[in-house]
N, C-alpha and C positions, 0 to 999 in steps of 0.2 A: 368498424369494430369499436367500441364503448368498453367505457372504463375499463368493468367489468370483466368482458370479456378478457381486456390486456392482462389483467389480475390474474385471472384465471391459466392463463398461456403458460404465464410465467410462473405458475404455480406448479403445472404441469412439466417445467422445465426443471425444476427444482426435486421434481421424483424421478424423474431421467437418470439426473445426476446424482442422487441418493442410490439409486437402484439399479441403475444399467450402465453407468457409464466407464465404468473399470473393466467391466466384460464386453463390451464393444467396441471399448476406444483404446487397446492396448497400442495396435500399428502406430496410430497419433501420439502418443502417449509418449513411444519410445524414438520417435523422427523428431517432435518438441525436444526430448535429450539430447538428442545426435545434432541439432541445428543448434542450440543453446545450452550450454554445458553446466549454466547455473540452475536451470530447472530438471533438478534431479526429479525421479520418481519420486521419492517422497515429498518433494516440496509442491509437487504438482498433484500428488495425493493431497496432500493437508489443504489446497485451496481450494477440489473439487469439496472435499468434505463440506466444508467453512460456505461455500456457497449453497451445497443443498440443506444445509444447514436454514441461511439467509430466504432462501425462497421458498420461503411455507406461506401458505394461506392465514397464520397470524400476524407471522413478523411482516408481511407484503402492508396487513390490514393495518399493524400498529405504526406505521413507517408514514403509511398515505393519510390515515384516516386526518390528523391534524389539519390540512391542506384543505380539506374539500372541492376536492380537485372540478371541474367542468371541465368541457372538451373547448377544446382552443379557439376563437373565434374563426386561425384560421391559422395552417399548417405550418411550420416553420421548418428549413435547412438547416439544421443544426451538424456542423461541423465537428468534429472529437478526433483529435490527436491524441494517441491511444500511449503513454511509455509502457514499457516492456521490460521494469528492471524486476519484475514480479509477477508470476501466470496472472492472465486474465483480470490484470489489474486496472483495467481500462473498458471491464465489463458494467460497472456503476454506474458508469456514464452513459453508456450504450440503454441499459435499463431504466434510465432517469427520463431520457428522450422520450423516447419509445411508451412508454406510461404516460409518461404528461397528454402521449398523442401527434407528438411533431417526428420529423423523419430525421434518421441519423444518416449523417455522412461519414463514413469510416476512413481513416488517415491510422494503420494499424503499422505499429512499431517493426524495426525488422528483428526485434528480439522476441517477437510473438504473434507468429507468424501461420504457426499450425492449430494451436487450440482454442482462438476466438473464432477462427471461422468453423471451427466443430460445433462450438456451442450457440452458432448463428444460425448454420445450418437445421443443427436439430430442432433447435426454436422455427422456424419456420418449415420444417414438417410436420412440426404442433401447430403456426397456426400461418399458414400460407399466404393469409394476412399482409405479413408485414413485409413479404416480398417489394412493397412498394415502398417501405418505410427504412429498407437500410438500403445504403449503396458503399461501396470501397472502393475509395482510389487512392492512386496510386500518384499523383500531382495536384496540389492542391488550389496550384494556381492555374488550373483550367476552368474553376467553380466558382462562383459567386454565392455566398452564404450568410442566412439572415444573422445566424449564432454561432461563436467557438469554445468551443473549451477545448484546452492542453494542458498537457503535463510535461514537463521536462526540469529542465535545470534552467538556474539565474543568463546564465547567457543566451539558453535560447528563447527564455521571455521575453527577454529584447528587442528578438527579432519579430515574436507574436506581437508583442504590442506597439509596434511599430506598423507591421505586415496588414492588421486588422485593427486601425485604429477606430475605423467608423464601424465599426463593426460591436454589438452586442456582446461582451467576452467574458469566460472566465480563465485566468491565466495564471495558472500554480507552479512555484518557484521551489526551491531546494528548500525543504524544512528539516528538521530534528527532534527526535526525542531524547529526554532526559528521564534521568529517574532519580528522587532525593529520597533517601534511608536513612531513619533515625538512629537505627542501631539496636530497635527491636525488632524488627522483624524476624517473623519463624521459619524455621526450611521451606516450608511449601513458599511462602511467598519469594526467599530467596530462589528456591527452583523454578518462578512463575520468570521471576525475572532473567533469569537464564533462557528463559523463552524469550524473550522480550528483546538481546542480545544477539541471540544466535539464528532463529526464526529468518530462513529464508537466506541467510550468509550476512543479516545484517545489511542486505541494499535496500531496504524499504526503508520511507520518508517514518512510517512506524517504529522500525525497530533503534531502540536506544543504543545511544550512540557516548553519552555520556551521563555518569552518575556523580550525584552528590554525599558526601559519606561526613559522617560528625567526625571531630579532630581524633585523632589514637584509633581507629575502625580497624579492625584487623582485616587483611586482605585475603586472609585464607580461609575468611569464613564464604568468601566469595569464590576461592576457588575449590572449593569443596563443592558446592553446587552446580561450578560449572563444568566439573570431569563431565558429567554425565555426555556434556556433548563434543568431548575430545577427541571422538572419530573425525569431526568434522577436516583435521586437517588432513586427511586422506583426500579428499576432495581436492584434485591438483591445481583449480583455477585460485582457488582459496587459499591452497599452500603458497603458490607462486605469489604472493600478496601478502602476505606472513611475511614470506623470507626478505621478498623487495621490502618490506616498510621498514619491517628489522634491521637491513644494509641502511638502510639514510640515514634513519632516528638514528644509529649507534655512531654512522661519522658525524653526526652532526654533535656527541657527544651528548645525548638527552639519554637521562636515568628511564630506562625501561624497567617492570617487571611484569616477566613472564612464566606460560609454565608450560609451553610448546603446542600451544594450538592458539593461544591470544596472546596481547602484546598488551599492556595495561600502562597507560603515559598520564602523568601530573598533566594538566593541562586546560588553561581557561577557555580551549576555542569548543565548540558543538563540534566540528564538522572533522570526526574522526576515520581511516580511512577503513578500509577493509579489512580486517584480520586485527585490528586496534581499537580498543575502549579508552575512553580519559575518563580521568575524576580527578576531581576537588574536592579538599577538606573545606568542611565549614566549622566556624564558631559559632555564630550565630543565624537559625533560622532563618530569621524576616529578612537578614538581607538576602539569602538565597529566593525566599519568596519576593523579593525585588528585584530580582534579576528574570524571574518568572517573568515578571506584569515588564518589563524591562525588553524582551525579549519573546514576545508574545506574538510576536508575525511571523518567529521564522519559526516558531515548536509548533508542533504538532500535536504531540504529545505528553505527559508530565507525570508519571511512574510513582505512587508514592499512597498512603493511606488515605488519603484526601482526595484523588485526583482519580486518574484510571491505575485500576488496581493491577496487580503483580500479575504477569503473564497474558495480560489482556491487551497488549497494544496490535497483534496481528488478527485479533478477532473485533473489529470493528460490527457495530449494526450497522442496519441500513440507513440508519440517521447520525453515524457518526461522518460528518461529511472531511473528504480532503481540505488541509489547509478555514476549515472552518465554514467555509462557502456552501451556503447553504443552495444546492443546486437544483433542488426544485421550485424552490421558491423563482429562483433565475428562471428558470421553464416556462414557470405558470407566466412571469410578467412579460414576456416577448410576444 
């Protein structure tokens, strides 16, 4: 199967999911819910969208054409340790393989566990093909594998890059985004940003996690934007994370303000928890923009007129790559 052809598969995969897959995959759809409680219907609506969206016949072309890609001298085991804090967030990688022409090895989260093998399955009743090109297990130390790529958290990098040190790897660690506001921005991009915040419960390495606001910024221009998504504390796993972070921060005596569905904390660190935003005031710009180039391995992302714009950190393209790692170029060179 040539280039081409992959192109094609997966183009075909992509009208599936535009066109059939909410009237076909409701059983899966709601067993995903019932196993993982953070992948509500709608958040598992928004990422089917988001992906038939990504696999059209342009964005596929505008993505690969740079590359000029050739078929591989010669097949690779490519390894992908899938996380699962986000539907089908561990399907790029699968796509990435697979395109270049080397075989994926699946190592699938147990936080998502129902809807990659849907969207594997159907791909491969489009193109029967790549039956030879995925496999999933379930030990990963029974395999010997030319390439890895994972996703996880800072501790369990450790262990990857330890586990596979001879080993060809891409090993993505805990990142964050920000977002820095002048103090002009207009509703819609404050509404974008409330996407950017809330999108998902706020567990993707995407969604911002901490803002930057000029000194005197009023906060209820911020929370005025963000009613819109004030059902979200209905969501009990969400609530329960609220109330826990609420209980510590307040004995530890740290100024909260909130307005019962977030919790908003003064605070230099990224790494804010669930149901909690930080910000800092700044006075001056450049040194925020120093803290940027400062802190540039662990962002992901960086929210602001300059950078990726207001409500766009969950709509990534196919060339926005995680942690910056450009993962086909990785592809092409093994």
């Amino acid at each position: 199967m040539n280039l081409e052809n992959r192109i094609r598969a997966f183009i075909q995969l992509g009208n599936y999911l535009r066109e059939s897959f909410f009237k076909s995959q409701q059983q899966k759809i709601n067993q995903s819910k019932l196993e993982n409680q953070w992948f509500t219907i709608s958040n598992i609506n928004k990422v089917i969208i988001a992906w038939g969206d990504l696999l059209t016949d342009e964005a596929l072309r505008s993505w690969l054409n740079p590359y000029a890609l050739v078929e591989p001298e010669s097949r690779r085991e490519v390894l992908i340790v899938m996380a699962g804090n986000i539907p089908l967030v561990g399907l790029h990688d699968l796509l990435s393989v697979l395109i270049t022409g080397h075989r994926a090895v699946i190592k699938l989260s147990s936080n998502d566990k129902v809807l990659m093998p849907v969207i594997i399955e159907r791909l491969l009743k489009i193109a029967p093909y790549f039956k030879s090109q995925i496999e999933s297990v379930e030990n990963i130390k029974e395999k010997r594998f030319d390439a890895v790529i994972t996703t996880g958290n800072d501790n369990s990098s450790k262990y990857f890059e330890y586990y596979f040190k001879d080993v060809e790897k891409i090993i993505r660690k805990n990142r964050r985004s920000i977002a820095v506001l002048t103090g002009e921005e207009t509703n819609s991009e404050l509404q974008g940003l409330a996407d950017d915040v809330f999108s998902y419960f706020g567990l993707g390495c995407r969604n911002v996690s901490k803002i930057f606001l000029p000194e005197g910024y009023d906060l209820n221009r911020l929370f005025k934007v963000f009613y819109a998504y004030s059902g979200i504390i209905e969501h009990k796993k969400y609530a329960n994370n609220y109330d826990y972070n609420k209980a510590i921060f307040l004995m530890g005596n740290n100024d909260l303000v909130e307005n019962g569905f977030l919790l908003l904390k003064e605070d230099k660190s990224l790494l804010s928890p669930v149901a909690m935003l930080y910000y800092e005031y700044y006075t001056d710009i450049d040194l925020v923009q120093d803290f940027i180039k400062d802190n540039s391995d662990i962002l992901q992302c960086v929210v602001s007129n300059e950078k990726t714009p207001f409500g766009h950190t969950q709509k990534p393209k196919l060339w926005d790559y995680a942690d910056g790692v450009d993962t086909v170029e990785f592809l092409r060179s093994l």
